[in-house]
PASEBA-1860 file (N, C-alpha, C; in nm, 3 decimals):
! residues 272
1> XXXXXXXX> 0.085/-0.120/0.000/0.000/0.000/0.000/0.088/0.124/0.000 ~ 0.045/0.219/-0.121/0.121/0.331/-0.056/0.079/0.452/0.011 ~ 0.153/0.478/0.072/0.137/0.588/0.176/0.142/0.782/0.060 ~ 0.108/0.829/0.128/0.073/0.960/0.100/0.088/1.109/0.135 ~ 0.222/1.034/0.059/0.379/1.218/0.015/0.260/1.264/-0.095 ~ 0.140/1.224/-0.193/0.106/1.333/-0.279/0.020/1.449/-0.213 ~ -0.061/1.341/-0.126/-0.171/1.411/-0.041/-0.066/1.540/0.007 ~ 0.020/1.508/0.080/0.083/1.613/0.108/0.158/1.719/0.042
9> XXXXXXXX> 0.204/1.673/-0.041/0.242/1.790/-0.174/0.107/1.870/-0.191 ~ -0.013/1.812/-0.249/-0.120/1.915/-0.305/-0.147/1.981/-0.207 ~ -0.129/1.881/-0.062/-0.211/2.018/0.052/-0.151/2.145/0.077 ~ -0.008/2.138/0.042/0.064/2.285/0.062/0.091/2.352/-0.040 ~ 0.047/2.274/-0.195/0.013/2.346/-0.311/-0.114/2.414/-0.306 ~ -0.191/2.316/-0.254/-0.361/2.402/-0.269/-0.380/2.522/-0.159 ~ -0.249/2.541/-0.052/-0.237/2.643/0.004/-0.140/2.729/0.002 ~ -0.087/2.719/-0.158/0.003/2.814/-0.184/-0.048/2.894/-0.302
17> XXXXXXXX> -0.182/2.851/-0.373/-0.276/2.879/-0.491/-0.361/2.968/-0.407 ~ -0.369/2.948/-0.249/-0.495/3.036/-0.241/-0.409/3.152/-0.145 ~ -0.284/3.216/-0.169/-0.191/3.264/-0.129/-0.169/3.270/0.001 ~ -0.165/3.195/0.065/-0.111/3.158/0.196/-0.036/3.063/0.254 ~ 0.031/3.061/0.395/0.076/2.952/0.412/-0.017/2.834/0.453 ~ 0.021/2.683/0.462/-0.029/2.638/0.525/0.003/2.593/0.675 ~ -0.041/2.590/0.820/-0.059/2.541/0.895/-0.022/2.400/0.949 ~ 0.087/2.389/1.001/0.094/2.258/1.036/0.130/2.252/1.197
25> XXXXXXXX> 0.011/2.172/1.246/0.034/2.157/1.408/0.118/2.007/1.423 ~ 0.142/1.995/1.535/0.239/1.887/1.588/0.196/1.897/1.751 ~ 0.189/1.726/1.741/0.144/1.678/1.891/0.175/1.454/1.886 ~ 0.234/1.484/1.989/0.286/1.366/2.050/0.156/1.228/2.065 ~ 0.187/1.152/2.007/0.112/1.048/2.019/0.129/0.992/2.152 ~ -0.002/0.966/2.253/-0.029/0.868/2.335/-0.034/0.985/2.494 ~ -0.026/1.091/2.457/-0.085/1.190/2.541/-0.209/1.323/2.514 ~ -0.265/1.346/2.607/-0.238/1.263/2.753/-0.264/1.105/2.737
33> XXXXXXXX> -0.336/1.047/2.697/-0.348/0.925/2.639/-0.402/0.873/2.477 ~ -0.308/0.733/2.435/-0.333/0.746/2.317/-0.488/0.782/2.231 ~ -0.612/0.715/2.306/-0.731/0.780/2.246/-0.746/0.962/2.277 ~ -0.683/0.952/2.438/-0.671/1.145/2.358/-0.607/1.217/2.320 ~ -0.473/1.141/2.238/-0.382/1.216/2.182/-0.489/1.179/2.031 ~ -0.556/1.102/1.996/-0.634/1.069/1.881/-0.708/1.216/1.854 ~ -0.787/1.179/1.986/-0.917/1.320/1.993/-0.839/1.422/1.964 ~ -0.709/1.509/1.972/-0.649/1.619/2.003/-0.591/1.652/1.872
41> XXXXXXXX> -0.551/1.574/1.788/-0.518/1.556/1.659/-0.662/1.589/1.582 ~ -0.792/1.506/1.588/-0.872/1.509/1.516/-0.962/1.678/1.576 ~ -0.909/1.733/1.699/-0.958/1.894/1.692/-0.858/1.974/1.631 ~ -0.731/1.964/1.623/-0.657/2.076/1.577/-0.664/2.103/1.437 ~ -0.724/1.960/1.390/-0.731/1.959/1.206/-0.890/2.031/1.194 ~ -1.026/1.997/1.304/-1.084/2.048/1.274/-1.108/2.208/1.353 ~ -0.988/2.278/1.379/-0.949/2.397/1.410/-0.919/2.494/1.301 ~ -0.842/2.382/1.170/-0.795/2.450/1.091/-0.695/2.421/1.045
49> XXXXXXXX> -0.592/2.352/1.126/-0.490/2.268/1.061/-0.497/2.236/0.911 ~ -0.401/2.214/0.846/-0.396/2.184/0.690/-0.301/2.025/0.725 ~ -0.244/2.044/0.803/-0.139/1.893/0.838/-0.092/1.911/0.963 ~ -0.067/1.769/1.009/-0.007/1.742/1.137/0.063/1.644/1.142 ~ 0.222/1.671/1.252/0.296/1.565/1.247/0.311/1.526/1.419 ~ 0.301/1.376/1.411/0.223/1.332/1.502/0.383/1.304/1.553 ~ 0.394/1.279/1.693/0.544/1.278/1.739/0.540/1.129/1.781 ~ 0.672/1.061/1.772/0.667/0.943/1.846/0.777/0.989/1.957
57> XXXXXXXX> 0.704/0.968/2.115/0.745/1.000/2.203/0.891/0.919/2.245 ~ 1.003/0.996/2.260/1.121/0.920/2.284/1.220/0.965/2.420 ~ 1.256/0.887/2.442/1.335/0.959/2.656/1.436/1.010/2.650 ~ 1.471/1.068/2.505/1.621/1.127/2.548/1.561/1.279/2.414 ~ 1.465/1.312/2.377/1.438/1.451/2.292/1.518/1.549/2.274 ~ 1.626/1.515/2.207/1.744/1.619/2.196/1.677/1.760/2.144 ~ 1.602/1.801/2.004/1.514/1.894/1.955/1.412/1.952/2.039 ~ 1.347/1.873/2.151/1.244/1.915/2.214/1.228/1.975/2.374
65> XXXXXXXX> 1.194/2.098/2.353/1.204/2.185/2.502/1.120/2.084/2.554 ~ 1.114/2.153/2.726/1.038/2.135/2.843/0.918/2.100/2.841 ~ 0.832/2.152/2.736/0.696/2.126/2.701/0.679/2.002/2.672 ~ 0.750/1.947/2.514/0.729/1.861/2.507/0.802/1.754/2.573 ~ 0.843/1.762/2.626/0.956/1.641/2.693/0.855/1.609/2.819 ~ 0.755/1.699/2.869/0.680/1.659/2.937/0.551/1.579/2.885 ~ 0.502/1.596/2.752/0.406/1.524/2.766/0.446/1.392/2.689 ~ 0.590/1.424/2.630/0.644/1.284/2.632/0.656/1.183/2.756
73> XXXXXXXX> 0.735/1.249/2.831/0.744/1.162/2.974/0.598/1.114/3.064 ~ 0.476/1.179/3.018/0.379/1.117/3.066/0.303/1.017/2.932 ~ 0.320/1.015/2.821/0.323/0.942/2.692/0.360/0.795/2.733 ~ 0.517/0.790/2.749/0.564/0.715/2.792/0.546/0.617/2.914 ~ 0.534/0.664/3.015/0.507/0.631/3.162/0.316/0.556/3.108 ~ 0.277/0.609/3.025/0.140/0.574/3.001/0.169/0.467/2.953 ~ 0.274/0.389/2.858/0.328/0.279/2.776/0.282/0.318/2.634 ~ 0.333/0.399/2.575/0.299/0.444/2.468/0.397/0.359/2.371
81> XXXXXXXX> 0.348/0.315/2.253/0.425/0.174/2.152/0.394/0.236/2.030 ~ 0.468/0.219/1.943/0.493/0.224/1.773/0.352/0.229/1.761 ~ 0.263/0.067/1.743/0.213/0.078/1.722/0.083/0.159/1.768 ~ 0.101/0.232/1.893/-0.004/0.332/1.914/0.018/0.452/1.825 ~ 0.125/0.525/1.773/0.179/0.630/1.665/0.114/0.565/1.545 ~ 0.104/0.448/1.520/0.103/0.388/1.362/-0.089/0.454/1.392 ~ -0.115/0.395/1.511/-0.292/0.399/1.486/-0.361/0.534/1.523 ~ -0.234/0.613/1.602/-0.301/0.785/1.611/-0.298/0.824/1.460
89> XXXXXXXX> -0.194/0.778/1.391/-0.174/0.841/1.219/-0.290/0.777/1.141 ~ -0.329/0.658/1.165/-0.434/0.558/1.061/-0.580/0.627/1.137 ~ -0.618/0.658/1.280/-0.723/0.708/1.268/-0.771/0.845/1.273 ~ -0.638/0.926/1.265/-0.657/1.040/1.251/-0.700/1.089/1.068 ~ -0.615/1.013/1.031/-0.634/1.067/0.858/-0.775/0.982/0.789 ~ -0.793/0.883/0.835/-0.906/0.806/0.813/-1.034/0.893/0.856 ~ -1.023/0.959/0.984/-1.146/1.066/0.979/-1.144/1.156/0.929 ~ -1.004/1.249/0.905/-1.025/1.373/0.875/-0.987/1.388/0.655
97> XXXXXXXX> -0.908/1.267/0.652/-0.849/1.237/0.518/-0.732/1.380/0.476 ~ -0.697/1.418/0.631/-0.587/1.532/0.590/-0.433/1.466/0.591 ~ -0.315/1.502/0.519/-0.163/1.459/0.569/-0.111/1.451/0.693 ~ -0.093/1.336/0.742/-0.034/1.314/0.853/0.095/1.256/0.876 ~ 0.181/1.315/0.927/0.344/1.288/0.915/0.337/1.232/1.059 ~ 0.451/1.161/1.068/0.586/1.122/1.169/0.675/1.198/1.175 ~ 0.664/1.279/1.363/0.832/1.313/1.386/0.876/1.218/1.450 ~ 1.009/1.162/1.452/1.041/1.053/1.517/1.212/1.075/1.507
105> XXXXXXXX> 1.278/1.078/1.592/1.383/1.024/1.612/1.458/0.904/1.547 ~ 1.562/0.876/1.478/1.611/0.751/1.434/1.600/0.651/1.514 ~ 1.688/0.664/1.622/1.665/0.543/1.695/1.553/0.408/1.747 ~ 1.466/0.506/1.754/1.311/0.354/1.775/1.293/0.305/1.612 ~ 1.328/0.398/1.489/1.289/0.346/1.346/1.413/0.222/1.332 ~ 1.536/0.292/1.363/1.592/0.156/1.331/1.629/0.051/1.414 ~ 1.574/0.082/1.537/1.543/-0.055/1.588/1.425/-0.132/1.600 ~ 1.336/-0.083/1.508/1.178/-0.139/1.505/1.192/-0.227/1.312
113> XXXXXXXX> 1.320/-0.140/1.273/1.314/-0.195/1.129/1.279/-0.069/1.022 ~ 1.331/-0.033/0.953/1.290/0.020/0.877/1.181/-0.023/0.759 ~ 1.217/-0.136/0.742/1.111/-0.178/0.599/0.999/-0.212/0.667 ~ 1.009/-0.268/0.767/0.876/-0.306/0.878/0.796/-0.108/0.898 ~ 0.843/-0.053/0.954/0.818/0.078/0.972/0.737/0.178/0.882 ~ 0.841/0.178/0.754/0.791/0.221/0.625/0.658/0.146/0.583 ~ 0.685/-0.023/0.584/0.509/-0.012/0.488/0.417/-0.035/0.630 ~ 0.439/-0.033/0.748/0.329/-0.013/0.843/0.252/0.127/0.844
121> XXXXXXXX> 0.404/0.253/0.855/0.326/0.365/0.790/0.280/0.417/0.644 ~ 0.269/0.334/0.585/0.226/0.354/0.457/0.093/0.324/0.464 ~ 0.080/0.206/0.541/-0.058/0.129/0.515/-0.139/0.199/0.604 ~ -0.093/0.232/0.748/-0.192/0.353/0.807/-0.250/0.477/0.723 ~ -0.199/0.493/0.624/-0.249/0.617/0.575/-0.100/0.739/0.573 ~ -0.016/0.708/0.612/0.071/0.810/0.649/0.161/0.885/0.525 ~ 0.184/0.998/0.547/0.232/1.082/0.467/0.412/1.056/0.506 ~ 0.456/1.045/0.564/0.569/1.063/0.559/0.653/1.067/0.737
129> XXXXXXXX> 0.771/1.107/0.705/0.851/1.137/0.812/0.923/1.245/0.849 ~ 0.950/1.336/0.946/1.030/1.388/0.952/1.136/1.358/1.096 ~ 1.271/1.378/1.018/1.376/1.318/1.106/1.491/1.369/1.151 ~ 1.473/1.450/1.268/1.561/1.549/1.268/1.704/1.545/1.320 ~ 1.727/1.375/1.339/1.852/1.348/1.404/1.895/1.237/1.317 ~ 1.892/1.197/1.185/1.938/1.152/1.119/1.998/1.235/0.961 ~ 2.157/1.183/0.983/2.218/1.231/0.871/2.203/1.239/0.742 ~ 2.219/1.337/0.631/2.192/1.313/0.505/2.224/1.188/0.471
137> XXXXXXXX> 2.344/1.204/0.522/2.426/1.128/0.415/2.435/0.985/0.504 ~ 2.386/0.948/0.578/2.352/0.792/0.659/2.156/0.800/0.602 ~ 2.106/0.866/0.558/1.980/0.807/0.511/1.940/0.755/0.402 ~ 2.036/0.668/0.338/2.013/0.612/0.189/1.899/0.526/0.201 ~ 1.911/0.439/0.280/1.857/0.312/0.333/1.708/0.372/0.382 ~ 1.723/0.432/0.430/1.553/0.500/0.516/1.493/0.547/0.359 ~ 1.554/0.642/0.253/1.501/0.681/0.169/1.466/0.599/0.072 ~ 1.524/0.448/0.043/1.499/0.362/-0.026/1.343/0.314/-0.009
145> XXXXXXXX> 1.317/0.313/0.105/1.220/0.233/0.170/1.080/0.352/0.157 ~ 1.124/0.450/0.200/1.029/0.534/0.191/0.944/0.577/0.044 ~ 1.059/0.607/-0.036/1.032/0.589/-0.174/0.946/0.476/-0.163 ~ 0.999/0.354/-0.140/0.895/0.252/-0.218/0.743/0.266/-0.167 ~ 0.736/0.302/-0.060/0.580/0.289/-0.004/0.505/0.439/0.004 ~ 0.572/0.527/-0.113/0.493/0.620/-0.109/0.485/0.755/-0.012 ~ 0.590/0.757/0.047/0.619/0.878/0.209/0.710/0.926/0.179 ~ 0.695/1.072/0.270/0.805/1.170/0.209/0.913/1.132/0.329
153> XXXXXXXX> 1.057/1.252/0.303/1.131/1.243/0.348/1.167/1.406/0.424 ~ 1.105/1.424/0.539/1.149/1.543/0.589/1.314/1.558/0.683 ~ 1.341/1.627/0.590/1.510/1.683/0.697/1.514/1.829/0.747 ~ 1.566/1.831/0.863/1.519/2.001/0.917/1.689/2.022/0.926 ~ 1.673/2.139/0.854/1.759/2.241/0.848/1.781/2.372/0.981 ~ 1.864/2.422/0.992/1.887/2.515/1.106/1.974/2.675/1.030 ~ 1.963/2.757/1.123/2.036/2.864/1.056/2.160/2.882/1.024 ~ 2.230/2.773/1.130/2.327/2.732/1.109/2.424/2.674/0.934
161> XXXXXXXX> 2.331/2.645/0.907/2.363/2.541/0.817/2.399/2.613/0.647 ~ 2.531/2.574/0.626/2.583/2.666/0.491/2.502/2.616/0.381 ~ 2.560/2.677/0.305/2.469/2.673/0.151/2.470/2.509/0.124 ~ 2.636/2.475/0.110/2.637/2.368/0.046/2.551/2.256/0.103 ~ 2.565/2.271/0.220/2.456/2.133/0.303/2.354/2.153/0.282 ~ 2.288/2.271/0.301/2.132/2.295/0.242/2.112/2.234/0.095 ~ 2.225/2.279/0.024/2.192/2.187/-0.084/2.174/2.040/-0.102 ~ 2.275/2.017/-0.021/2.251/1.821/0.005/2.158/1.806/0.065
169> XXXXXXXX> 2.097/1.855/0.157/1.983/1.838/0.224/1.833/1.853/0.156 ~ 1.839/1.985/0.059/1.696/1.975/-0.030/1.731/1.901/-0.107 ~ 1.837/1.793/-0.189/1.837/1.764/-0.297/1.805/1.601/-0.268 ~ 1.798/1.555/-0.152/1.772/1.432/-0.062/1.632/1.446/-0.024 ~ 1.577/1.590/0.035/1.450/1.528/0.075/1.302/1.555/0.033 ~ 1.220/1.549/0.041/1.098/1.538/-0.022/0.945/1.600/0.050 ~ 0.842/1.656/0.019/0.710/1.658/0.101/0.751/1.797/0.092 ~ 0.841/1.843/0.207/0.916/1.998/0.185/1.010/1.981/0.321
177> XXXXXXXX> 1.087/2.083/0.344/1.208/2.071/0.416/1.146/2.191/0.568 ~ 1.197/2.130/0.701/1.190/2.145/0.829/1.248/2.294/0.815 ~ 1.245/2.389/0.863/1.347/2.495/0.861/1.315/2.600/1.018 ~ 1.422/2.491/1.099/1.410/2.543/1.247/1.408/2.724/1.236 ~ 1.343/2.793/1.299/1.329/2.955/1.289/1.452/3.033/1.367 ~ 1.525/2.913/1.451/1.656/2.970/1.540/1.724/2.856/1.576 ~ 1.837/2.870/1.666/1.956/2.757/1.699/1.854/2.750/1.838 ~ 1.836/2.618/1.886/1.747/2.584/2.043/1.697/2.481/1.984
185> XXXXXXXX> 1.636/2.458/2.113/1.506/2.321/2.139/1.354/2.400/2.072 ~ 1.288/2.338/2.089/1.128/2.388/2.079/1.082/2.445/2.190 ~ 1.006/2.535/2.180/0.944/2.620/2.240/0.923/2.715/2.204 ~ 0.792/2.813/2.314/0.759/2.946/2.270/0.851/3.026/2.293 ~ 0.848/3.105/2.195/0.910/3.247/2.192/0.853/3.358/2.134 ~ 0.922/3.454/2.239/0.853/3.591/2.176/0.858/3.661/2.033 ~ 0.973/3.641/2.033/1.000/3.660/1.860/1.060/3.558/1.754 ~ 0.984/3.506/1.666/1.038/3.439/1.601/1.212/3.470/1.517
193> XXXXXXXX> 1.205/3.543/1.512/1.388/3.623/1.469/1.361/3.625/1.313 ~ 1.493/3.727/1.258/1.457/3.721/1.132/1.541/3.591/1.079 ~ 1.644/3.538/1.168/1.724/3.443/1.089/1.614/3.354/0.990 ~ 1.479/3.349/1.074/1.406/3.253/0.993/1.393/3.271/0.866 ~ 1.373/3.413/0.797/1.326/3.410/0.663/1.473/3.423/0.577 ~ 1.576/3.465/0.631/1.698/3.441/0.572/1.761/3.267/0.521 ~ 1.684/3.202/0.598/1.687/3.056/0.633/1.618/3.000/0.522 ~ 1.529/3.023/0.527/1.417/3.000/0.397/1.424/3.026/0.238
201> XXXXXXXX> 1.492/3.168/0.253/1.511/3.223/0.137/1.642/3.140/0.048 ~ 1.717/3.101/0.143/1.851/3.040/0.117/1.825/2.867/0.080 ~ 1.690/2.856/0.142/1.677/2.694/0.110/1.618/2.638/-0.007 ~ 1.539/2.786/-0.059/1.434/2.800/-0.158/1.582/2.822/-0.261 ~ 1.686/2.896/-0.314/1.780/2.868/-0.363/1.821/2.758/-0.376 ~ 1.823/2.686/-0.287/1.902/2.548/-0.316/1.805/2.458/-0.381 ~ 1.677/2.449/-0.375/1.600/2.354/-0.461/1.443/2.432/-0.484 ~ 1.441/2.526/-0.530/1.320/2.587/-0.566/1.157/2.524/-0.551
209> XXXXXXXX> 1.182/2.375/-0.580/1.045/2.353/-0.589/1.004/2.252/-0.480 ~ 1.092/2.257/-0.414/1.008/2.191/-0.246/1.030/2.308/-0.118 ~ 0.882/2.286/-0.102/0.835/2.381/-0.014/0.894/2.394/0.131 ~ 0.941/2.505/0.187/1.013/2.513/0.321/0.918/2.607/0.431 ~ 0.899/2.495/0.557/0.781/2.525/0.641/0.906/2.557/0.746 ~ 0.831/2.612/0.870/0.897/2.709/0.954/0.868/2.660/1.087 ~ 0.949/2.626/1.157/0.865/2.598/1.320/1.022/2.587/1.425 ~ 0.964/2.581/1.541/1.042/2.596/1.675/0.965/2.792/1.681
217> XXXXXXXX> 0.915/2.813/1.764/0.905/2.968/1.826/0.774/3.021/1.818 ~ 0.709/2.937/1.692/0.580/3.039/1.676/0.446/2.992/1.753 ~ 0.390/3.075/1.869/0.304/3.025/1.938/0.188/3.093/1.937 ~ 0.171/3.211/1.834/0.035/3.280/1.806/-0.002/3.310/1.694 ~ -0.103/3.380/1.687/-0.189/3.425/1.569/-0.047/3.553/1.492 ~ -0.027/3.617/1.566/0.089/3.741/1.537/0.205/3.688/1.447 ~ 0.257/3.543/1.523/0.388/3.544/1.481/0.359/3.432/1.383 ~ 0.266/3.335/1.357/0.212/3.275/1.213/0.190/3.349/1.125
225> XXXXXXXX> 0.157/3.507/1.155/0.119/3.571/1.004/0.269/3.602/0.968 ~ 0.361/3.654/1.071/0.496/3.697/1.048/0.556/3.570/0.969 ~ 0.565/3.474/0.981/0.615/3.370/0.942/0.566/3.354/0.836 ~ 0.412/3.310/0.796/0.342/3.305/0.682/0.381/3.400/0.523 ~ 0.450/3.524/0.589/0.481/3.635/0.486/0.594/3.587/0.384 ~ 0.702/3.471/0.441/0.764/3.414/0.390/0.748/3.280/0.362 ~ 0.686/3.191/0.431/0.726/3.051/0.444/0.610/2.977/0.398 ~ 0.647/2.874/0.366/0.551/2.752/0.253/0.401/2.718/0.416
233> XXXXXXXX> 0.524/2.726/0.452/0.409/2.642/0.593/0.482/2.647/0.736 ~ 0.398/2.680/0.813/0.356/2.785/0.967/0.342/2.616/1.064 ~ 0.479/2.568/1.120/0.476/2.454/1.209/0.459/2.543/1.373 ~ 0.367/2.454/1.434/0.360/2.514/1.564/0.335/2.356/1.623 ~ 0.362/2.374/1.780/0.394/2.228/1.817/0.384/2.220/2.004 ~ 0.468/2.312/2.054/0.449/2.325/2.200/0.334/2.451/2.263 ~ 0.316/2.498/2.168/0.161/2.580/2.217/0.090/2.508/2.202 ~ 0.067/2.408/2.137/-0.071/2.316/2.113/-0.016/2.224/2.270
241> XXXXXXXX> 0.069/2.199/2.298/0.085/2.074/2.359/0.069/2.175/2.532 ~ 0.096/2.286/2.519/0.067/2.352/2.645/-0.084/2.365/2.642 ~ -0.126/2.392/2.609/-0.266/2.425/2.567/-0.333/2.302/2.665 ~ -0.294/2.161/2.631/-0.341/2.054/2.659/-0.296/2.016/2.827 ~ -0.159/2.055/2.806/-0.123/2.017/2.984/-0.189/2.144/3.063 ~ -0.189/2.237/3.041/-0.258/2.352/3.115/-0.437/2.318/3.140 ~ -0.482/2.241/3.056/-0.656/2.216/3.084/-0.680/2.125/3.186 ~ -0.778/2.208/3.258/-0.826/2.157/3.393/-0.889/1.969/3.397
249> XXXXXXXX> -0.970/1.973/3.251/-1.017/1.882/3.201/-0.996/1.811/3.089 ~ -0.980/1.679/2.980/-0.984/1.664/2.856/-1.049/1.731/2.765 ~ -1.166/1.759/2.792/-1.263/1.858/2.716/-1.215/1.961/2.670 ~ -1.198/2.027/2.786/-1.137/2.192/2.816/-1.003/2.186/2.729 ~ -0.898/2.075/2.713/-0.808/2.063/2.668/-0.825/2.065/2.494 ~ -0.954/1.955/2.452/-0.964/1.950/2.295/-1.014/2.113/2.257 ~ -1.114/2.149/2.365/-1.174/2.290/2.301/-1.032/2.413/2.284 ~ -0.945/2.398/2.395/-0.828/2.488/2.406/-0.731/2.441/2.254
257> XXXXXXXX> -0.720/2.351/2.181/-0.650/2.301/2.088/-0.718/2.403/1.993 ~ -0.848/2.323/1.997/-0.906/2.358/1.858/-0.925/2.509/1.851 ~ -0.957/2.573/1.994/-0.947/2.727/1.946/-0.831/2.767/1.928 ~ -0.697/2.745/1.990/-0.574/2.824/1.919/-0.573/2.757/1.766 ~ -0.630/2.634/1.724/-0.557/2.603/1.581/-0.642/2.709/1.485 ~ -0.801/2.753/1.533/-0.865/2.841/1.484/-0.782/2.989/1.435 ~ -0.711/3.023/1.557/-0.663/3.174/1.532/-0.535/3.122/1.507 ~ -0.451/3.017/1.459/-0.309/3.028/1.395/-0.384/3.024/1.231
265> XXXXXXXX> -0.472/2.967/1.221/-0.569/2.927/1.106/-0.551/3.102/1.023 ~ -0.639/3.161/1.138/-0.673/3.293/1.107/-0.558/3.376/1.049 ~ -0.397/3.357/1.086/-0.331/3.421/1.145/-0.258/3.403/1.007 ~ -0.244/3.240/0.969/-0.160/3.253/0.815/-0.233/3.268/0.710 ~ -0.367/3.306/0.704/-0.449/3.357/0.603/-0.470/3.529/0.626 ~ -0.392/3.569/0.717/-0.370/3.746/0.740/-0.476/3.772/0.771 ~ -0.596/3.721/0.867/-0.731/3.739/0.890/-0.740/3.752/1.072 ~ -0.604/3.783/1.103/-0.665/3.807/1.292/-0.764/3.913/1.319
END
């Protein structure tokens, strides 16, 4: 079965035709628990989301601030398994039929198998991966596999990062390319910085026709439109996931999702 890198190409084409960015939230599978990391996924898409990349929770989150490392560590402690990520991705896109990615760390992929991995997420419905601790140039093998079953290949870039690697890096990966907004972990920040659109502009040079989305910093309606002015697509990830540990109740938690995904919604269509 293949999985679905097109779905995801048109969705950030069909939101680059109607001149905007698109929206992509991010939230950890199996918190607070896996049916309500399900529910929390299936409000942020019907918030407004255009795509979401669903996290597989891991105990050592080199990329991921305080936020998420917490609702990883209660993810976990819950016994959160592959296959609960494989079935937040298969019943999230099955209801909503929007792109749903994998962030995931190398380590649980290649010790779960890659070819096992690839057509499990293929057959859920899944769009792809993004992998922010695996090397260009050690991902031949991951990209072989992915190719075959139809999933993209996300690599996140940093400001750090010179021309020439950006070039190896868009010319390897696929769906569109990660493009951290600053050097850090995830989390909110007050200002997204300008390194971000310098970042972008430089990545869009290196391979013109895959799209470069923006995330680590942006936690409102303000700084999605700021971002949106440049970037293919507006990633937000630990405001959604605060949103959820801050609610008194589950309820209170899906309604708190779905109204910030409403006004980031608002925010990359220049409509606050």
């Amino acid at each position: 079965m293949s999985g679905n890198v097109r779905l995801l190409s048109d969705t950030l084409a069909a939101a680059k035709s109607e001149g905007r960015a698109a929206l992509i939230a991010y939230l950890p599978a199996g918190f607070p628990t896996v049916d309500g990391g399900i529910d929390a996924v299936k409000a942020v898409i019907d918030g407004g989301a255009d795509v979401v990349e669903v996290g597989l929770p891991h105990s050592d989150p080199v990329l991921d601030g305080p936020v998420i490392q917490t609702a990883d560590d209660i993810a976990l402690r819950g016994g959160v398994r592959i296959a609960d990520v494989l079935r937040t991705v298969r019943e999230a896109h099955r209801a909503t039929g929007k792109p749903i990615l994998v962030m995931t760390y190398w380590n649980p992929i290649d010790r779960y198998g890659v070819e096992r991995f690839t057509a499990e997420l293929a057959e859920a419905g899944g769009a792809g991966c993004i992998l922010p601790d695996l090397p260009v140039q050690e991902s031949a093998l991951w990209r072989e596999h992915a190719d075959k079953h139809g999933l993209a290949t996300v690599f996140v870039v940093a400001p750090s990062s010179r021309n020439e690697r950006l070039a190896e890096i868009t010319a390897a990966g696929s769906g569109f390319v990660y493009a951290a907004s600053l050097m850090g972990v995830t989390g909110t920040r007050e200002s997204v910085g300008a390194q971000a659109e310098e970042l972008v502009a430089r990545a869009r040079a290196s391979r013109a026709d895959l799209p470069v989305c923006v995330g680590i910093g942006v936690s409102d309606a303000t700084q999605a439109a700021e971002v949106a002015r440049f970037a293919d697509g507006v990633i937000v990830g630990s405001a959604f996931v605060k949103r959820l540990l801050d609610a008194p109740d589950p309820a209170a938690g899906l309604q708190a999702v779905r109204t910030l995904a409403g006004e980031l919604a608002r925010g990359v269509r220049g409509r606050m």
